[in-house]
N, C-alpha and C positions, 0 to 999 in steps of 0.2 A: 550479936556481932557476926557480920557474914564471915567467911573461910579470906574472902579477899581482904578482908582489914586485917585480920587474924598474922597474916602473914606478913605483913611491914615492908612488904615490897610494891607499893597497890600502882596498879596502871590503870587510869578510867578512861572508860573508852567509847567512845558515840560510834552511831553505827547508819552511815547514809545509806539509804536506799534498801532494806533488808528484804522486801519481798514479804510473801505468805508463808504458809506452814512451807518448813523446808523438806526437801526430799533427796538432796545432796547431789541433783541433776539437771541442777542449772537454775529450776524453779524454787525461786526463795533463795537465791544462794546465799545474799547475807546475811540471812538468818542464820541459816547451816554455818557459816562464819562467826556469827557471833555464840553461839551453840559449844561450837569450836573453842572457842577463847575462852567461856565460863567455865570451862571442864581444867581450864589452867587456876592453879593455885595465883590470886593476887591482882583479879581483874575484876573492877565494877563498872555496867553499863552503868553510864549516867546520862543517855541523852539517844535518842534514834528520829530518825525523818525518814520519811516516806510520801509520794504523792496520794500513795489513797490511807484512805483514815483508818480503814476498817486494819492494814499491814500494822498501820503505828501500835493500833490498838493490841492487836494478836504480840506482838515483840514485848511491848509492854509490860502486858500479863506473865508473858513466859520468863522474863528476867524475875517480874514479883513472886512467882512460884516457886524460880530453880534457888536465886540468889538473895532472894528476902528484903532488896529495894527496890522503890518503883524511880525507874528512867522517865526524864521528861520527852514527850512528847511532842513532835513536830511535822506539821502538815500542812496546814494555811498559812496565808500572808504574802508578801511583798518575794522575799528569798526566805523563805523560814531555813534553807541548811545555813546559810550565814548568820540568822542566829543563834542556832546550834553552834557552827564555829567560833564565835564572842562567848559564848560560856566560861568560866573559870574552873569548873570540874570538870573539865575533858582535857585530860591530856593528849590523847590521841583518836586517831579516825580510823573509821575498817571502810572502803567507799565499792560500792558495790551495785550504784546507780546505773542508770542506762550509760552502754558502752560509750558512746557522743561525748558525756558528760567528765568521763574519769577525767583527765588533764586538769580541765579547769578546775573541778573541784577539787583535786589534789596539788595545785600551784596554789587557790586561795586558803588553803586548810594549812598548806605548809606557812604560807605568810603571816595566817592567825597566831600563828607560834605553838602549830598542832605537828605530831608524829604522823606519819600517813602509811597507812595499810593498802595499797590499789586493787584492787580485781584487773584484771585482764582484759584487753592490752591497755596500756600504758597512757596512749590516746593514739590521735591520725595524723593531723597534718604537723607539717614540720615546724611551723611559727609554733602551734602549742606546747609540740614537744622539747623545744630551744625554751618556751617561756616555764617548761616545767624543771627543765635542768635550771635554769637560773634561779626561781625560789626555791628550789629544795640548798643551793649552793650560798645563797644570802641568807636563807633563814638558819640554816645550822642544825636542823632538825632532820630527823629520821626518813627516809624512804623505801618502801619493801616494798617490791613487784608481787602477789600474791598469786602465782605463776605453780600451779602442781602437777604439773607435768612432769618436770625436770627430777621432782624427787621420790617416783613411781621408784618402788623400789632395782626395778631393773633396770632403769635407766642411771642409777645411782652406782650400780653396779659396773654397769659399761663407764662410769664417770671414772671409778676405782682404777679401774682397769686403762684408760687413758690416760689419767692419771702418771702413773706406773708404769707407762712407754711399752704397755703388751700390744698396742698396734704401731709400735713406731713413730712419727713424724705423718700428722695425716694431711690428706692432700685434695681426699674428697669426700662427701657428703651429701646424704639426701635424707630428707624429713617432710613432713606431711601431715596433715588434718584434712582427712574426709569424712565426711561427717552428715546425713541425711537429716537437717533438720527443719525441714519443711512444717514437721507440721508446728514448730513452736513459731512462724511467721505469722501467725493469726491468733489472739486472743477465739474463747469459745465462739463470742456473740459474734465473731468475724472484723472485729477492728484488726487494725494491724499493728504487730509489734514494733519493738525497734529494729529486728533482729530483720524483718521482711522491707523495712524502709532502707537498710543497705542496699538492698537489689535495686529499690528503685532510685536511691541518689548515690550510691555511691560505688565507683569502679576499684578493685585491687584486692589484696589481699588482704578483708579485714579483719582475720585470726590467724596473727603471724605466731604468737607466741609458745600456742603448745608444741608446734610442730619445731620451731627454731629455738625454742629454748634449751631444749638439751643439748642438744648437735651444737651450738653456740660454748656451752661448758666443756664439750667432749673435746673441741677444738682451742680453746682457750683464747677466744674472742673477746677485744679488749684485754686481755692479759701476754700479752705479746703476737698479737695477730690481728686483725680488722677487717671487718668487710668492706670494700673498696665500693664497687659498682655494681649493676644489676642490669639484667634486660628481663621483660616480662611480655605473656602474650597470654591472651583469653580467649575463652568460646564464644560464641553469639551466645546472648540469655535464649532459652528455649522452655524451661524446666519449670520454672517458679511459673509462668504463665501457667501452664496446661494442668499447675495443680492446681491455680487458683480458678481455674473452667470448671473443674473436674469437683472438687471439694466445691464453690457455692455456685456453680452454675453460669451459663455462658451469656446469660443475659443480668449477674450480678453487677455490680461496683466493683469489687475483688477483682473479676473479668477485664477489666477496663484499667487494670493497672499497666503502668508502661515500665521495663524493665531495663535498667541499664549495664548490670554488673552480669557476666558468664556466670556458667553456672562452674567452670574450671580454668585455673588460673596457676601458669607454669611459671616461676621463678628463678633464675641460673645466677646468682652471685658470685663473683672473684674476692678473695680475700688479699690483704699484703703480702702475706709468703707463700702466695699463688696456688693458693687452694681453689675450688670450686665447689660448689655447696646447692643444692635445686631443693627449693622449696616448690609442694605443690598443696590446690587449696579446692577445695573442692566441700560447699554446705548446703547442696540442692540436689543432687542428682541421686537415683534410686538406685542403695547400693548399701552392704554392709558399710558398717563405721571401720577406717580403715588409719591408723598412727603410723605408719612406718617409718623407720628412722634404721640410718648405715651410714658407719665409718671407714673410710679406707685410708690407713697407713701403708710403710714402705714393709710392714712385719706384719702385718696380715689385716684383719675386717671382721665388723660385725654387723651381721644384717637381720633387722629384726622379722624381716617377713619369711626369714626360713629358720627364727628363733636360735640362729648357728651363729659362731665364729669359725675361722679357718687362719691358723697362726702359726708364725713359725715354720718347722718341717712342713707340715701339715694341711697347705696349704690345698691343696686338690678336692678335700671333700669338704665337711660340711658336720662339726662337731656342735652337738644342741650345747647353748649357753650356759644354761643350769648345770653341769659338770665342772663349771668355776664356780658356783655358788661359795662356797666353803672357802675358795679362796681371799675372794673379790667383793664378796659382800660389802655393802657399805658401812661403817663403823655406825652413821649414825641410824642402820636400820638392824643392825646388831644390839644398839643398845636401847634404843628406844620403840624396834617394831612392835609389842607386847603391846606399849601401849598407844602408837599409832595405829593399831588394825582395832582397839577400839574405841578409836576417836579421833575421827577424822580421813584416815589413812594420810595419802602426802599433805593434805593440808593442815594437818598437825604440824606439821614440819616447816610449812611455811607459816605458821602462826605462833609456834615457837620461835621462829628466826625474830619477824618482827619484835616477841614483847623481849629478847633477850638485847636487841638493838635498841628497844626503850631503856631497859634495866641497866645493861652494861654501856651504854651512850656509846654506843659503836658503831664505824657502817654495815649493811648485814650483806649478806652473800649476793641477795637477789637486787643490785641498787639502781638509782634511778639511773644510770647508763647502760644498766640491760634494758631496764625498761624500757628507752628511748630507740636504744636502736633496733632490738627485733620489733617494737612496734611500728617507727618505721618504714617496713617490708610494704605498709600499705602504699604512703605516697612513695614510694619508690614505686612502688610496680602499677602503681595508678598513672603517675606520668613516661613510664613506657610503655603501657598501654597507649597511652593517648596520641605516645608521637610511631605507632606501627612497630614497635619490638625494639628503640633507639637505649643506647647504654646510658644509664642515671646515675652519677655518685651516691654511694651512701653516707648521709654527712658523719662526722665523727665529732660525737659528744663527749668524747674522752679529752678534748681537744689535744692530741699527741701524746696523753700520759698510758694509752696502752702498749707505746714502743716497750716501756719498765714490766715486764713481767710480775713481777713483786710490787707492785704501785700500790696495788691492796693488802697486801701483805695482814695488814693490820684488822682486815674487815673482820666479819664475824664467820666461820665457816661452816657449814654441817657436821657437826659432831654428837 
């Protein structure tokens, strides 16, 4: 008998899209996810899909080695993830497939009358993300953003500390994902990924989440605050061209791609109680990898690219953060860092949240209105792109219930 029956709390759980041997950097990730979930007491794979055969097989194997059953396997046919979705022994999904795909696969998984685990972001446009808050709200079932940004341990810390009114009433914000990822726009052989077909069909920011999702909690967005509107403005593409000359040659295919999306893409958000918030976005241009994230209250700021706060009296210089550590820490990295730092690190955290959302039938912290609205950020800033820098509402999927601060009260929280 595996350790997951063992336990009498059993979650079974299919796994779309896992990828190959995982490495916890993007390649393979839902592997490394489902990885992640078998190191929790009380979880049986029972099902995995993948488009190539050789992934389903590799997942397979590694569930029949760690956990002692073998997961059916799903690759061919018509939709084979919807027949995985029709199975009786999955109660729930971890979806981890190409980014395009997350929504729809996780509106018809929730329909199936499955729990749903997301990878990042949530999806793009605005019909699917209206059509995803609507099955997760009919079906009754579970929705976790699988969003690890937000529960890096210092950012958790700055959450503490927000929290807890150490920066006041805050009023501004800025956050960021730059990110040099060029070279994962090409498989080896030179096909192209999903990740290099953004450039060429799609305009805006299409990785709002890690950068907005914290700043989004620091601020308490949907929980008595909103983001209103946006205006957004991009560089001409220049960058993703000159590598694909460079990497296969100027008389390639690769070469002959047409580029639509900048390679930097500036976001300036209003919220309700007239905050401003600048997301920037940046996954082509040759540059360290760069997160930055800063709050500024009416009682001071914390800004991560000089690792300082300055609070209080205090305000003139520039104290490293780590001197609250001891205060500020997050409880839930007080109690469970040990064994987050060996398994998983934040995505422990977010893979905790989800199976406690299954167990305790509760909504969890990361729900599908974060999801909805920082993901979002794209067709927001893709249609002010399109009309020269013009102001876009951001819709509100709360529809009015983030006036109540306490709306959630009940959710599941970090602990």
């Amino acid at each position: 008998m595996t350790a997951a029956k063992k336990s009498g709390k059993l979650v079974r759980l299919a796994v779309i899209g896992p990828g190959g041997q995982a490495t916890g950097t993007g390649c393979g990730r839902g592997m490394y996810l489902m990885q992640t979930a078998l190191a929790f007491p009380g979880v049986e794979v029972t099902a995995v899909y993948d488009l190539i055969e050789d992934n389903v097989k590799q997942n397979v194997e590694y569930v029949r080695k760690v956990a002692g059953n073998t997961p059916a396997g799903y690759c061919k046919g018509a939709d084979p993830y919807k027949d995985l979705l029709a199975r009786d022994d999955v109660d729930a999904v971890v979806i981890a497939a190409t980014a395009q795909m997350h929504a729809k696969m996780a509106a018809e998984a929730l329909l199936a009358g499955k729990h749903v685990a997301s990878e990042v972001p949530g999806g793009y446009n605005m019909d699917e993300l209206w059509e995803l808050v609507e099955a997760k709200e009919k079906s009754g079932k579970r929705y976790v953003l699988l969003e690890n940004y937000i529960y890096l341990r210092q950012n958790m810390m700055v959450l503490n500390m927000a929290r807890k009114g150490v920066f006041g009433e805050p009023y501004v914000g800025e956050c960021s994902y730059l990110h040099d990822c060029r070279s994962f726009a090409f498989h080896p052989d030179g096909r192209p990924t999903w990740r290099e077909e953004w450039y060429r069909s799609m305009i805006g920011n299409t990785y709002s989440t890690h950068s907005l999702g914290p700043l989004a909690k620091w601020f308490g967005i949907n929980d008595g605050d909103r983001l209103t509107e946006s205006v957004s403005m991009m560089t001409e593409p220049r960058v993703m061209h000159e590598y694909a000359v460079k990497r296969f040659g100027p008389k390639s295919p690769q070469a002959k791609f047409k580029y639509k999306c900048g390679e930097f893409i500036r976001t300036m958000i209003q919220t309700a109680k007239g905050g401003v918030i600048t997301v920037d976005f940046d996954l082509a241009s040759p540059r360290p990898m760069e997160c930055y994230l800063m709050i500024q209250g009416n009682k001071g700021i914390y800004n991560s690219r000089y690792n300082g706060v300055a609070l209080g009296k205090n305000t003139g210089s520039w104290q490293n953060v780590g001197e609250y550590a001891a205060q500020y820490d997050h409880p839930c990295w007080k109690k469970y860092g040990e064994k987050a730092d060996k398994c998983g690190g934040s995505d422990f955290f977010t893979i905790r949240e989800f199976l406690r959302s299954v167990r305790e039938d509760r909504e969890p912290w990361l729900d599908v209105y974060e999801s909805c609205t920082w993901s979002a950020i794209f067709d927001v800033s893709r249609q002010s792109i399109l009309k020269k820098g013009a102001v876009v509402e951001v819709p509100d999927f709360t529809r009015g219930k983030w006036k109540k601060a306490d709306w959630r009260k009940n959710n599941i929280k970090p602990a």
